[in-house]
C-alpha positions in Angstrom: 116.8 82.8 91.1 114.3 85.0 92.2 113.9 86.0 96.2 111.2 84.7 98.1 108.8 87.1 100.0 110.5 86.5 102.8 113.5 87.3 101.8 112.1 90.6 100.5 110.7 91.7 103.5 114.1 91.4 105.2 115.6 93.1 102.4 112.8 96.0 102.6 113.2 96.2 106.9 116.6 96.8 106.2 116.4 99.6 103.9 113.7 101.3 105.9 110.7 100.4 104.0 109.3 98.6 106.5 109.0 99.7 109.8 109.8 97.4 112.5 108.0 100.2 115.6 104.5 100.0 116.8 101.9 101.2 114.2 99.4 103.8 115.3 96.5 102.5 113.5 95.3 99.5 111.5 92.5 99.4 109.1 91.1 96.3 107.0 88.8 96.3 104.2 88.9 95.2 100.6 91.7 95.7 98.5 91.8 99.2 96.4 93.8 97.7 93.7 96.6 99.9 95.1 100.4 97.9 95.1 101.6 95.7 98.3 104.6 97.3 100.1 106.1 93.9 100.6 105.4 92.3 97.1 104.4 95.8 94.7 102.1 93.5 93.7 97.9 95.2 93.3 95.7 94.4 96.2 92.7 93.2 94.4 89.1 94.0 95.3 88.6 90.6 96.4 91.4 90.6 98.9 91.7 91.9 102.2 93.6 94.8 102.2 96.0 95.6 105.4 96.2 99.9 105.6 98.9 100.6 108.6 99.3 104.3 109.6 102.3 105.9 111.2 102.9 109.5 112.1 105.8 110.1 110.1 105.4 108.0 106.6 103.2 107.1 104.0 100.6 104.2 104.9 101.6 101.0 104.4 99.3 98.4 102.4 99.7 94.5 102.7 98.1 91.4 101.1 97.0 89.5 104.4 100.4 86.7 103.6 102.5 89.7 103.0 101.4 91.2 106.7 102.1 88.0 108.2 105.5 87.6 106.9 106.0 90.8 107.6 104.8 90.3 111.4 107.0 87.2 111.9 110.2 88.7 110.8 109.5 91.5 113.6 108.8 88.6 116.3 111.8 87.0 115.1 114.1 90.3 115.4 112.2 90.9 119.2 109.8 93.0 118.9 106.6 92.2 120.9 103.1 93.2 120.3 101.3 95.4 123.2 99.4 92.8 125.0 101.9 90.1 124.0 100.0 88.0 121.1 96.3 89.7 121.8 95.0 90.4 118.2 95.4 93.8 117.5 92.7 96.3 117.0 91.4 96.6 113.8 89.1 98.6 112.2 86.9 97.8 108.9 85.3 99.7 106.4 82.1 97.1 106.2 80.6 94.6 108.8 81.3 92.0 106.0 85.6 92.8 106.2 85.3 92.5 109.8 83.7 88.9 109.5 87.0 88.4 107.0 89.5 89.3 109.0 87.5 87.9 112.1 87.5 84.4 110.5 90.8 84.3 109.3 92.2 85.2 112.7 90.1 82.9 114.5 91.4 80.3 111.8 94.6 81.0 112.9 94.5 80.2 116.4 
């Protein structure tokens, strides 16, 4: 049977794929048809597109599902945002991916 995403994102946490430390910047914008870190799966052009940047690795590039399962797992393991469930920061290529990423936050909460 196969494993579900979530399961894979423990799995990739684990091995060191996926950080679980604070992020030093977050972009959004379309996909670039570039793989998912969490599910190697293309981000398509008609997808938001999560780009996380560290110091010391590669970025990391998430369907918007994949970055949420990805965020939970670190909740549940204790780690806690800066300003404790504030939206993060994010920065768009195009007024129309902030508006996404705007709505779908807002939908959210």
């Amino acid at each position: 049977m196969p494993k579900s995403l979530a399961e894979i994102v423990r799995d990739k946490m684990e091995g060191g794929t996926l950080p679980l430390d604070e992020r030093i910047q977050l972009w959004a914008g379309m996909g670039s048809c570039q793989p998912c870190t969490v599910c190697d799966l293309a981000i398509l052009k008609a997808q938001v597109e999560y780009e996380l940047q560290y110091d010391d690795r590669e970025p990391i590039r998430l369907h918007a599902g994949c970055r949420g399962l990805w965020e939970a797992e670190r909740r549940r393991r204790g780690y806690l945002p800066k300003g404790r469930g504030r939206p993060a920061r994010v920065w768009t290529t195009s007024r129309r991916s902030r508006q996404i990423v705007q709505s779908a936050y807002v939908q959210r909460t």
